[in-house]
N, C-alpha and C positions, 0 to 999 in steps of 0.2 A: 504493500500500500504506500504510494506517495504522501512524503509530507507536504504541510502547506505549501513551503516555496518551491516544490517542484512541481506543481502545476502551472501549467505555459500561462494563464490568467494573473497568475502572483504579481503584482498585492494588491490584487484587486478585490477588495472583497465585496460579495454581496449580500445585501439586507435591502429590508423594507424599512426605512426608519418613520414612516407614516405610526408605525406600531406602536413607539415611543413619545407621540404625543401628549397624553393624557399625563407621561411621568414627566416630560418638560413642564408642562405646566404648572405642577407639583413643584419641579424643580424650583421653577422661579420664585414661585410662593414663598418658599422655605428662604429662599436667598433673599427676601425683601423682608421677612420676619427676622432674621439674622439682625440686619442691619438695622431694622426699628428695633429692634431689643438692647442691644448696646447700644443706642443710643440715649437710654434713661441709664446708663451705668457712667461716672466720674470718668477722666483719664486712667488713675490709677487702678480701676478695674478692669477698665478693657486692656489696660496691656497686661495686668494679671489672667485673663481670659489669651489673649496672644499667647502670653509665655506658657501656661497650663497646655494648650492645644496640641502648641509646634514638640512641647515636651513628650506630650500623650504620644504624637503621631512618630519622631524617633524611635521613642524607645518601643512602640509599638510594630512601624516597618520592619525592627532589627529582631523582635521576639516572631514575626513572620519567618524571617529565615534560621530561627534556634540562636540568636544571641540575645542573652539578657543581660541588658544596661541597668545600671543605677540609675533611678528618675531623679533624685536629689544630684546627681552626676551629672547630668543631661542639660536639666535644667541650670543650673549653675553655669553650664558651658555655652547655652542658648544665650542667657543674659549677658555673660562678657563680646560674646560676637555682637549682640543688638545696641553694645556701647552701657550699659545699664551698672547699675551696682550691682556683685555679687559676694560670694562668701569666701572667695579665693582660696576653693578646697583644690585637692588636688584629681584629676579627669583624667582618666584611662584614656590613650588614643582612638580607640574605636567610638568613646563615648561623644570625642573632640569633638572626630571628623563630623559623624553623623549627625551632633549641633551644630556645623557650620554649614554643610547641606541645607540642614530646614531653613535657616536663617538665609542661608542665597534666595533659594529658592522663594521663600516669601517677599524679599526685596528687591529681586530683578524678575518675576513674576513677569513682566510685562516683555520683556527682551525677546528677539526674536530668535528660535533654536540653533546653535551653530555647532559644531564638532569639537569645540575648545571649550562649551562650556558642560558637554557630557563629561570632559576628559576632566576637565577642572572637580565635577564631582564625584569623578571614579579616584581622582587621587583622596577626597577627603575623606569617602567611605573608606579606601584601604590605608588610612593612616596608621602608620606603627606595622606593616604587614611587610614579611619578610618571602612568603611562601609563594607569589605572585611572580610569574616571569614577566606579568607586562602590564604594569600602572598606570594610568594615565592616557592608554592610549587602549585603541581596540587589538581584541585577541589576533594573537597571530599564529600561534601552535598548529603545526598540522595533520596531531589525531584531531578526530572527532567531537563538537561540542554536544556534547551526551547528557541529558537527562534519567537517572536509573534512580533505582531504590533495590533494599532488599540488600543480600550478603555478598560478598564476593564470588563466592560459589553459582548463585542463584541470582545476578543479576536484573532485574525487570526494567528495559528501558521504556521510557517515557516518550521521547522524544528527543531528535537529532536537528540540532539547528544548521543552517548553511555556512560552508565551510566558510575558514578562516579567510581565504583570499578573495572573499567574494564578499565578505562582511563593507569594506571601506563603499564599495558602490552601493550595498544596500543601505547604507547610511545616509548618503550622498540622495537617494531616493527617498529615501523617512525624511529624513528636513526637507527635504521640497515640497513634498506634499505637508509634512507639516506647516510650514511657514506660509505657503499658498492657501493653506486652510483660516490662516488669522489673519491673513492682511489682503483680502479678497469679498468683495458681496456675494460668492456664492460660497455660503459657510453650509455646513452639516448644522443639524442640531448642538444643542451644545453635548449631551449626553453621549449621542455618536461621536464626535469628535473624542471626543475625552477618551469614550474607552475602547475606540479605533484605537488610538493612539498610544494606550497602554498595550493591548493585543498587540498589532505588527512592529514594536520595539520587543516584546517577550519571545516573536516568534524570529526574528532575525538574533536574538542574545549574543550582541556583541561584543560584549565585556567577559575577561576570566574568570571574574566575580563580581557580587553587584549587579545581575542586572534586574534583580526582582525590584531592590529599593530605587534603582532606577529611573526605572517603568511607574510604578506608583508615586513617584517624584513627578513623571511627567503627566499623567494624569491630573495630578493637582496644577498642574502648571495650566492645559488644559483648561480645565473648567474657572480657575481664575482668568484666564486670558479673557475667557467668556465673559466671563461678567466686568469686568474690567477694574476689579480689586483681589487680595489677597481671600480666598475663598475661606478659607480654613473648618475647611471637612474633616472629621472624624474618619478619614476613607483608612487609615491603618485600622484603626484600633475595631471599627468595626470587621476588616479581615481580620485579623487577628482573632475574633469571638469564634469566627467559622472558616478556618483555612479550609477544610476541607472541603466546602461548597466554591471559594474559590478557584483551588485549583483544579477542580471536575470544569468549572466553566470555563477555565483557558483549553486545559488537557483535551476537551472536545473536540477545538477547534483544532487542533494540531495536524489533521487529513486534510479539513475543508474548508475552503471559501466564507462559504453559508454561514453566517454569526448569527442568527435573529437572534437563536437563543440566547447566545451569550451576552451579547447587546442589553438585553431584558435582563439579564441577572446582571449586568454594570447597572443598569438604571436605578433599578430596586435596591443595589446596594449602596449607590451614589445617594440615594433619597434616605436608606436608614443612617447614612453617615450622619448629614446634615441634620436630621431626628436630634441622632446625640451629641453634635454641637449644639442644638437648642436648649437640649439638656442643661449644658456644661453650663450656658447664660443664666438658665434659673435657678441653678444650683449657685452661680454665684451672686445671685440676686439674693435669693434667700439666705446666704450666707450669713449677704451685711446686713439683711434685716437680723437676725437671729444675736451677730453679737450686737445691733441696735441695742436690743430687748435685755440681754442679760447678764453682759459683760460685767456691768458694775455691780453682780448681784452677784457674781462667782469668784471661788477662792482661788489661788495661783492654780493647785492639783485639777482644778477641775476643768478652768483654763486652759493646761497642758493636756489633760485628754482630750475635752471637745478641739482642739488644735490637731490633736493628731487623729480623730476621726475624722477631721473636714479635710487632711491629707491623701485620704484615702479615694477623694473625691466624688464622682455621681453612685458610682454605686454603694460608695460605703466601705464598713467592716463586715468582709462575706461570713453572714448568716450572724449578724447585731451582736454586741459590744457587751464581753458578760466581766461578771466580777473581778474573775483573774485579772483580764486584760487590763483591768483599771489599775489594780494592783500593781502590775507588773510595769504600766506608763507614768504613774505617778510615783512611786514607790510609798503610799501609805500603806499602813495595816490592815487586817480585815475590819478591824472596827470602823475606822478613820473609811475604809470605802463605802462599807455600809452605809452610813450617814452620808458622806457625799451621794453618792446617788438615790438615797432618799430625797434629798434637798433636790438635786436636778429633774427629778420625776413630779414632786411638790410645786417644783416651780414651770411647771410643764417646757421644760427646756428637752427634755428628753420623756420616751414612753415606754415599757417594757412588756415584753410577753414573755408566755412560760412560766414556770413556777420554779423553786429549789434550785438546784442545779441546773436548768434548763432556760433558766430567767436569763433573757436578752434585753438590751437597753441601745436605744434609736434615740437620734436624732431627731427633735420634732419640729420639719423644715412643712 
């Protein structure tokens, strides 16, 4: 069976994007809800909303491909790139690169794709990498670029992308049809665009490594170009919840042309991204209502825990906040927590379910 770019059509792909209508429309909605939303939040929140996002979305891309960063690492390293104050801890390379990526990428957002600025964030993804014959630049080796799983025994491959020597023209053709797509009246949708444009970079993978975070770099690029600001979609972290249904949506297409389906599963996930960005807005709206309400009514200990479950962000402490944990964040005694979270329950700053042992303690946003 032929891969995609061996059929004489490549890269031409076909769809219906008539199909995706109804979730443009969506789209835009959510993108105009975005931006009236923070717009009732101070400076100081929205760039706490920027710096939370781009943080999420890092350390999220990099746990897509099995690397897990420090978010307190990340974020730290985001801030120094954005010129910002930080806590001048010290940043693993991998953690650097991949906060200077989001940070490009959010502030040259607008720029037109060129071959030196793929290369520019293939060097920042592989910062500190020694195992690499070729950084910065596209692959050139000339075994096979192989996607497999499974043991060395029993290899399963996935998928073989076009060789090496044929990579530099496919590039040469990805930026033109990319750049002719943003700086032209006859535009795709924006959804098509976006996640065309992730597809036929994952299917040429022209990088030795790096090209998933990429790809989903360029997607956000993409869908911001569209709109004609920094978009800041939840689009990692929402792959991230369900790699598996991702990569079944690419792995699909890897025979054929025909994307409808896949098209429709970018939409749908482009639309629950932007869901939980909306999230991330009200969670930090309610934040500052919350210590509005109760700041001055709480002792240091308890201060320091409601701080470190609002760390935890939109979703929380998986499965609510029990005694231990309080214990163990604040270091008072069982007595000394008892009574605090009595008091926080009393004062409905928090709510609890469960009984005994079983007793969990929420947040009451």
């Amino acid at each position: 069976m032929q891969w995609i770019w061996q059929h004489s059509d490549w890269p031409h792909f076909e769809y219906n994007h008539s199909k995706l209508y109804e979730y443009e429309l969506e789209f835009h909605r959510n993108s105009g809800q975005f931006i009236g939303s923070i717009q009732h939040l101070n400076n100081a929140h929205q760039e706490a909303i920027k710096i939370d996002i781009l943080s999420q979305e890092a350390v999220s891309t990099s746990s897509i491909e099995g690397e897990i960063l420090d978010r307190d690492s990340v974020q730290s390293s985001i801030r120094k790139h954005l010129g910002l104050k930080t806590d001048y801890r010290k940043v693993a390379p991998n953690a650097v690169g991949i906060a200077e990526m989001m940070v490009d990428l959010y502030l040259h957002y607008n720029q037109p794709l060129n071959h030196q600025m793929l290369f520019e964030w293939h060097k920042m993804l592989t910062n500190g990498r020694r195992d690499l014959i070729s950084i910065g630049t596209y692959r050139q080796h000339e075994e096979p670029m192989q996607i497999v799983s499974g043991n060395l025994a029993t290899p399963k491959l996935y998928y073989e992308a076009p060789p090496s020597f044929r990579v530099k023209y496919e590039m040469e053709a990805y930026i033109d049809w990319y750049n002719t797509l943003t700086s032209t009246h006859q535009q795709l949708p924006a959804l098509a665009f976006a996640g065309i444009a992730h597809l036929y970079f994952e299917m040429i993978h022209p990088f030795e490594d790096g090209n998933g975070r990429i790809g989903r770099a360029l997607a956000e690029k993409a869908i911001s170009q569209r709109l004609g600001y920094p978009a800041l979609t939840s689009f990692s972290k929402v792959i991230d919840l369900n790699k598996k249904a991702y990569y079944s949506a690419i792995q699909a297409c890897n025979h054929r042309l025909v994307i409808d389906s896949y098209l429709t599963y970018f939409a749908q996930l482009t639309l629950e991204a932007q869901r939980y960005t909306l999230k991330i807005v009200e969670f930090t709206i309610n934040k500052n209502k919350f210590y509005a309400n109760y700041l001055a009514l709480l002792n240091p200990r308890q201060v320091k825990v409601i701080n470190r479950v609002f760390e935890e962000g939109v979703e929380g402490f998986r499965g609510g906040l029990s005694a231990k944990n309080y214990q163990v964040i604040s270091g008072a005694s069982p007595a000394t927590t008892t009574r605090d979270l009595q008091e926080l329950v009393a004062l409905n700053a928090f709510f609890k379910t469960g009984e005994l042992k079983h007793t969990r303690y929420f947040l009451n946003l």
